[in-house]
C-alpha distance (Angstrom), angle and dihedral (degrees) to the residues before:
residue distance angle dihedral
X1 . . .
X2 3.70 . .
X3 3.99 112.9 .
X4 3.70 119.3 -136.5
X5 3.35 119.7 -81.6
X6 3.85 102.9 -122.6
X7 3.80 84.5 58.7
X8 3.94 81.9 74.0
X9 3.81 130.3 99.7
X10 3.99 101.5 -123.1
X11 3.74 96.0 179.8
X12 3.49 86.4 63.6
X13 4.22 91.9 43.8
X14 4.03 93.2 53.4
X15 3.63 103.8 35.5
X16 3.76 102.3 56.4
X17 3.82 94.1 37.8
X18 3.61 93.8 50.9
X19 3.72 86.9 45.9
X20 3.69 85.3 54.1
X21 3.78 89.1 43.2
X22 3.82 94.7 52.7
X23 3.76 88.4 46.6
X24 3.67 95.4 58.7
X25 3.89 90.8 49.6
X26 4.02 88.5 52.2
X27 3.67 96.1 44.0
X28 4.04 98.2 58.3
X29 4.06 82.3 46.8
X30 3.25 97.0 50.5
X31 4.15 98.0 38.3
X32 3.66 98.6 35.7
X33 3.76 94.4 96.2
X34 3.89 95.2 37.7
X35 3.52 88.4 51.7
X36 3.55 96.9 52.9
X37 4.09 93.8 45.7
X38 3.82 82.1 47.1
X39 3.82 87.0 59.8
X40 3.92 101.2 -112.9
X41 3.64 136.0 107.0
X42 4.25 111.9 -68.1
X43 4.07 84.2 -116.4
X44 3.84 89.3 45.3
X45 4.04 89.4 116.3
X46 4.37 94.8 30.2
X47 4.10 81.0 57.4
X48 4.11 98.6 53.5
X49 3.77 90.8 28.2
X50 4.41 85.5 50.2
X51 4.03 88.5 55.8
X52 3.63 99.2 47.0
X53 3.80 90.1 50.8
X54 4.10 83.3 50.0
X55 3.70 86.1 58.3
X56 3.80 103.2 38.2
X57 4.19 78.7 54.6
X58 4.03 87.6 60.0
X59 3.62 87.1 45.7
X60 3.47 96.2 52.3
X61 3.63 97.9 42.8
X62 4.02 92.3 48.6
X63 4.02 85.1 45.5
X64 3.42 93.5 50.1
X65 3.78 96.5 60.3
X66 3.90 98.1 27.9
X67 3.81 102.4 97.1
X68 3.95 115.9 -107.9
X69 3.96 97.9 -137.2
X70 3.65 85.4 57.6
X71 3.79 91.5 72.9
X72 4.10 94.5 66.6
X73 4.23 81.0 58.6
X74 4.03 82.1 55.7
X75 4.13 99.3 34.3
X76 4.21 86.0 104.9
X77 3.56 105.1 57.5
X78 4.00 90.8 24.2
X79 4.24 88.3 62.4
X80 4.12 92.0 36.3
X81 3.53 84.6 60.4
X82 3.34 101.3 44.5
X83 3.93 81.3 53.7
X84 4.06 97.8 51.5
X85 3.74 90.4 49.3
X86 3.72 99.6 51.1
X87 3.79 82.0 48.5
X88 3.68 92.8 49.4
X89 3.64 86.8 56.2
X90 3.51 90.7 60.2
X91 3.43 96.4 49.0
X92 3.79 111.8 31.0
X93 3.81 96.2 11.3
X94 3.75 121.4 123.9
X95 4.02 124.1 -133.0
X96 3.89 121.9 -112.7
X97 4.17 116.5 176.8
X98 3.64 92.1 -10.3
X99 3.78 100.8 -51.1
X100 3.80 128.0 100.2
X101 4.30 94.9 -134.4
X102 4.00 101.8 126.7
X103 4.22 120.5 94.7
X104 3.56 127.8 157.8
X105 3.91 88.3 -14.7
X106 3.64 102.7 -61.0
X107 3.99 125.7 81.8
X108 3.86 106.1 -121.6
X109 3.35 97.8 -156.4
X110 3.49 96.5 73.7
X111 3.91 92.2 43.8
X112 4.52 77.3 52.7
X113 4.25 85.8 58.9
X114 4.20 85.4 61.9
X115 3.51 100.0 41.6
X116 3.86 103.3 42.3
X117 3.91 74.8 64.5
X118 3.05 104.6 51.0
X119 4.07 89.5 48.3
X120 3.61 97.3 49.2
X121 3.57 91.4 44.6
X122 3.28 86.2 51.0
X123 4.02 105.2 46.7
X124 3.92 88.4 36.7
X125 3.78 98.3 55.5
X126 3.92 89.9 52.3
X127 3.86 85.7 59.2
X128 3.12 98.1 51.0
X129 4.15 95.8 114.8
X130 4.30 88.9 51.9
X131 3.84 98.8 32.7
X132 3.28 98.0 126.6
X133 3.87 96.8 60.1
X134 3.84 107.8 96.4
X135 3.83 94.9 -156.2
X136 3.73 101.4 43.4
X137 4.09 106.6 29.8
X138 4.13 111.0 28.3
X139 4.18 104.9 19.2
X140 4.10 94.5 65.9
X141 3.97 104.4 54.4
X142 4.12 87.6 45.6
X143 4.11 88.1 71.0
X144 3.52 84.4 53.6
X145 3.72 93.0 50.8
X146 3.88 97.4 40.8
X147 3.53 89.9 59.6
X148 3.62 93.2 54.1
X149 3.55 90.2 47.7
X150 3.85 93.3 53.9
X151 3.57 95.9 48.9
X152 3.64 84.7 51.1
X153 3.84 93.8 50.8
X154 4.04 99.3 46.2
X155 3.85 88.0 59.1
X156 3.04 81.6 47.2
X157 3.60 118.5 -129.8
X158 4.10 106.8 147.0
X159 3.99 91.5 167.1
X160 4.07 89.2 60.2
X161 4.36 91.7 37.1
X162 3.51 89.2 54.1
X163 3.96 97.5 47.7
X164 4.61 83.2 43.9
X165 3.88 80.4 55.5
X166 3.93 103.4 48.9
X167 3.84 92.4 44.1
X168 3.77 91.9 45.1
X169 3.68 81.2 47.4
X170 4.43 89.8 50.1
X171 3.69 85.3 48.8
X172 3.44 97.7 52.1
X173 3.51 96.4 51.0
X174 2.82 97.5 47.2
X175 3.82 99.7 53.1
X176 4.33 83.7 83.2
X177 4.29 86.5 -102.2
X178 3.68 106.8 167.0
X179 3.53 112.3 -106.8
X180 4.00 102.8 -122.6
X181 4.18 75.9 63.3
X182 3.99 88.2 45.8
X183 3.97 86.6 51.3
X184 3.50 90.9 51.8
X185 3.73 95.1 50.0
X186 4.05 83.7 51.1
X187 3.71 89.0 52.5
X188 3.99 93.6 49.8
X189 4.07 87.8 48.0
X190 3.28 86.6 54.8
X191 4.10 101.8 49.1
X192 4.14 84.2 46.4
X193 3.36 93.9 52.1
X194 4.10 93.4 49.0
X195 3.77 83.0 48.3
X196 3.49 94.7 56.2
X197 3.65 96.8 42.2
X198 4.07 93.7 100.7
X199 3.14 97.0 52.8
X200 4.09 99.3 41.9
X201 3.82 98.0 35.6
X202 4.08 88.7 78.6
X203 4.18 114.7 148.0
X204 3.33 90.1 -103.0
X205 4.06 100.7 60.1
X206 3.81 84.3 35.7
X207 3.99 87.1 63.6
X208 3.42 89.9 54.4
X209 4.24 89.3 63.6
X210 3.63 82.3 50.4
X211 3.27 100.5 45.6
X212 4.18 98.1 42.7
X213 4.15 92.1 47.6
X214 3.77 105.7 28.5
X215 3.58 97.2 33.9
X216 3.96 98.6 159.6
X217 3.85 92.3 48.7
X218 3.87 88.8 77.8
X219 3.97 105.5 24.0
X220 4.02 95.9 153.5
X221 3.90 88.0 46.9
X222 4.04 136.1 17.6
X223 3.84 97.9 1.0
X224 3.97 90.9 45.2
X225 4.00 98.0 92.9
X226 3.70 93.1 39.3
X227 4.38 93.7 43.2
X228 4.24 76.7 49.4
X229 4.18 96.2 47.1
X230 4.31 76.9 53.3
X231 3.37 92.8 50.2
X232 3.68 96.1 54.7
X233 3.65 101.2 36.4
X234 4.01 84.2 60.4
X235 3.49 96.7 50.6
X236 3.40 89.6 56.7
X237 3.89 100.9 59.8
X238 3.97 113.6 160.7
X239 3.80 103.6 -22.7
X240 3.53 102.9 12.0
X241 4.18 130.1 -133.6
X242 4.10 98.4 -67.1
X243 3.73 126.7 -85.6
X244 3.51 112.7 -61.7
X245 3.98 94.8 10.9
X246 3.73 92.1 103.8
X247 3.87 111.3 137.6
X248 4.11 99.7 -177.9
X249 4.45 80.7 63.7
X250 3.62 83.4 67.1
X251 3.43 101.9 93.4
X252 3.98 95.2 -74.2
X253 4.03 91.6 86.3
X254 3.77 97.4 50.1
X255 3.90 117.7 -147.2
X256 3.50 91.2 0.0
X257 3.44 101.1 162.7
X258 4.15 90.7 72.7
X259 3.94 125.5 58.3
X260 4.10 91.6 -14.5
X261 3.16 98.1 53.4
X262 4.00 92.9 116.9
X263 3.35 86.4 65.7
X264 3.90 89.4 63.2
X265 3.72 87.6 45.5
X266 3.65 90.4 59.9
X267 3.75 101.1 47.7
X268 3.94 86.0 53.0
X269 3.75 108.3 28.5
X270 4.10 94.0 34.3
X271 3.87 111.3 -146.8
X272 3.37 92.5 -51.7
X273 4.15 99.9 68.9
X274 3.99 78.6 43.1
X275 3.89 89.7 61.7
X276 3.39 90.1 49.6
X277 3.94 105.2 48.3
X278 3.89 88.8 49.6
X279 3.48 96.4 45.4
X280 3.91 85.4 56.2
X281 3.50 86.3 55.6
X282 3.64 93.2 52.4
X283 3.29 92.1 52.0
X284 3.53 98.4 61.6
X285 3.87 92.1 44.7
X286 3.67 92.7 48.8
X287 3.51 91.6 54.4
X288 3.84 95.1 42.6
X289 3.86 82.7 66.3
X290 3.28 96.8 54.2
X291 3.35 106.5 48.5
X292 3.62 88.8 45.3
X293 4.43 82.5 57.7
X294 3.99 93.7 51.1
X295 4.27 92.3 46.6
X296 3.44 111.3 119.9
X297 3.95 91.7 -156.6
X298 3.50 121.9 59.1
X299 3.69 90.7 -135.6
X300 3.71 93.6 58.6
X301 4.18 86.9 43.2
X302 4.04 91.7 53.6
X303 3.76 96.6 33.5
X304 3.97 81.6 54.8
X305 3.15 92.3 53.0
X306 3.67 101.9 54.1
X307 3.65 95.3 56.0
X308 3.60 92.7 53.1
X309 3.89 92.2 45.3
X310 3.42 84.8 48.6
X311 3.96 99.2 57.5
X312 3.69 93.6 42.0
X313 3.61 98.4 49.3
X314 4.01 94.1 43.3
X315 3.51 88.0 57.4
X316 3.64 105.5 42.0
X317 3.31 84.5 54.2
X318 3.83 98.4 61.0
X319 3.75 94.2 32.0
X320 4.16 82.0 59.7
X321 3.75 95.5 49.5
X322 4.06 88.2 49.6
X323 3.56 93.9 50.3
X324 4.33 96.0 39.2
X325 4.05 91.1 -108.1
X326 3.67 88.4 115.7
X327 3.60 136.0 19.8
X328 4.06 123.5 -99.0
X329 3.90 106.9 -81.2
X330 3.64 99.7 155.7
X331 3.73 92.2 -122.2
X332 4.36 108.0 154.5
X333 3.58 130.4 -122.4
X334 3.71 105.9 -101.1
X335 3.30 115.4 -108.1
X336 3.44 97.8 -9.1
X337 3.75 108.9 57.0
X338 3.61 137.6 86.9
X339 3.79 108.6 -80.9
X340 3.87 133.8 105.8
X341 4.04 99.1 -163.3
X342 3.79 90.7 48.9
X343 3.73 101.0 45.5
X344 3.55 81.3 44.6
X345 3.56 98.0 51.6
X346 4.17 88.1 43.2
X347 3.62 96.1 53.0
X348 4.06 94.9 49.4
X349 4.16 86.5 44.6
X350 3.62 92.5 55.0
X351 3.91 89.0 45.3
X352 3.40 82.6 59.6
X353 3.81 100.9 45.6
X354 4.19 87.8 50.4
X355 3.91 87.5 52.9
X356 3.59 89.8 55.0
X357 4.08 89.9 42.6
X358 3.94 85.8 53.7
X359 3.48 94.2 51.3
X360 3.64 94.6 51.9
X361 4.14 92.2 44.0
X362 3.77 84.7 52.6
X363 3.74 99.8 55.9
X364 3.46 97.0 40.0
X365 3.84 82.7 59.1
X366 3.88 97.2 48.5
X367 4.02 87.8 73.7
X368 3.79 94.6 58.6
X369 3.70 95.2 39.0
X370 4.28 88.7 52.0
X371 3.66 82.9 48.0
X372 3.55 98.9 43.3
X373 4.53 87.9 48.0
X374 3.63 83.7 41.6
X375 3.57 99.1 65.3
X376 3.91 95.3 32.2
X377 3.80 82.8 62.0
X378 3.76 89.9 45.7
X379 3.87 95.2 53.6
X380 3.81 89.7 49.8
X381 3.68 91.2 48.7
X382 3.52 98.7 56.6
X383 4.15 85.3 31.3
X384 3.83 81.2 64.8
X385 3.57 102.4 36.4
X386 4.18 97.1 58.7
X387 3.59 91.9 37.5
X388 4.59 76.0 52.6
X389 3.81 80.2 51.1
X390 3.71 110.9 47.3
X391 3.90 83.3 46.6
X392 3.80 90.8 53.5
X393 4.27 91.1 47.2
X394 3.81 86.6 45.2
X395 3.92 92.8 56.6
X396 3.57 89.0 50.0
């Protein structure tokens, strides 16, 4: 049954799909010319980018009116599959910019980002009542989410491990752990991380340190994309060039319609159309957080929570690799980037998140609609009852 529609969340309709609105507009301005050198039409990437914002709107509409709590019926089958993809990724997947991420079109990993929410959400909320036993309530779902992590890591994609970690990590915290058992987890991190140091710490991820913080050590190499994202970000200034007068697009920013394409929206847009986009952003993480406050579940609180986590860490992340904070990981602008598995992925999440919303709007409305019956029936109660009376005094 479809719900009524001012039961849902509009702030959280408008601002993502203008987002992904805004990002189609920058993406054919900043890949026309690559796309043409590349030998394909100039709206070669507007085109595939156009359909898989047709099918993250399905998503979102079917997401929107599937019912949240149904998901911990699904969490099984939803986290085995994550599973056999990332394995089929390893197996049958085919290579893009040195990492093995692509199967059957789609890039599982990012599909991985929704559903080791979902699952720890899931397991987490069902512990509530022993959550603060180490042993029996937070150690078991963190196999679970190692092994999605590793299978993440051998393709390897660090950029999408790291943002699996940090919104495991939200999750977590956010599940009411104590936080001697938080510190632990810290401490664990940190011993996996130094045991996966040889095999992560190749030369080519160590160029990226070398490229993000001494940039103009290696301009003709690792520092030239980042010495480029400068370049246009100060051409830009206050209102920026004009859309679609970018220069840096123009073969000096290479592939700049993916995870630099900020740096295109600076040149154009100035500071100003830079304001905007992450305020956007903010929005939708800002409101993530509160929704996941006024859930009456704790499933609906943490699984709020992960999709907000998951926004704001994806794109601090690539805002920090634009601007040299963090080194190049290839992680997209949310939203607004280049990328049909995580606009996909996105749009479905904040189907999800306006679900929840709805359900919240709706029981906060229940009250006042009980009260509301409760004193119609009241009035014709004591309607009835004098008009009972004055019959009863006019008999006698």
């Amino acid at each position: 049954m479809l719900h009524k529609l001012k039961d849902y969340d509009y702030t959280l309709i408008i601002t993502p799909i203008l987002l992904a609105a805004f990002g189609l507009v920058m993406i054919y301005s900043a890949s026309m010319v690559f796309a043409v050198v590349q030998g394909q039409p100039a709206n070669h990437y507007l085109i595939q980018q156009a359909v898989r914002f047709a099918m993250g709107l399905v998503g979102f509409i079917i997401c929107c009116v599937f019912p949240y709590r149904y998901y911990q019926k699904l969490i099984k089958p939803i986290i085995l599959g994550v599973i056999l993809l990332l394995i089929g990724v390893l197996l049958f997947g085919s290579t893009v910019n040195n990492a093995q991420s692509w199967f059957l079109g789609i890039q599982p990993a990012e599909f991985a980002k929704l559903g080791i929410i979902m699952y720890l959400a899931s397991v987490y909320s069902k512990k509530q009542e022993y959550i603060r036993e180490f042993s029996r309530a937070v150690l078991p779902p963190l196999v679970i989410t190692g092994v999605i992590l590793a299978l993440i890591v051998l393709q390897p994609d660090i950029g999408t491990a790291s943002i699996v970690f940090l919104i495991a990590c939200s999750v977590i915290f956010s599940s009411g752990i104590r936080f001697k058992h938080l510190s632990l987890l810290i401490f664990i991190g940190v011993v996996f991380l130094l045991l996966a140091l040889p095999y992560m710490a190749t030369d080519e991820r160590l160029t990226r340190f070398t490229g993000a913080y001494q940039p103009f050590e290696t301009p003709d190499s690792h520092g030239y994309q980042l010495i480029q994202s400068y370049v246009a970000i100060g051409n830009g200034g206050l209102t920026g060039e004009g859309l679609g007068q970018s220069v840096q697009k123009l073969g000096y920013l290479t592939e700049a319609h993916t995870d630099f394409i900020m740096a295109i929206v600076a040149e154009e847009l100035g500071f100003i159309g830079v304001v905007i986009v992450i305020g956007l952003l903010a929005i939708i993480v800002l409101r993530g957080i509160f929704i996941s406050r006024k859930a009456k579940d704790s499933f609906g609180a943490l699984l709020a929570i992960g999709i907000s986590s998951m926004v704001g860490i994806q794109a601090f992340i690539n805002l920090g690799a634009i601007s040299g904070l963090l080194p190049i990981t290839g992680v997209p602008l949310p939203f607004v980037s280049y990328g049909g598995s995580s606009l996909l992925v996105l749009l479905i999440s904040m189907g999800i998140l306006n679900n929840i919303a709805m359900h919240i709007k709706k029981r906060e409305m229940e009250p006042a609609e009980e009260k509301q019956n409760n004193r119609h029936i009241s009035q014709t109660y004591r309607g009835g009852r004098s008009w009972h009376n004055s019959n009863r005094s006019t008999k006698y």
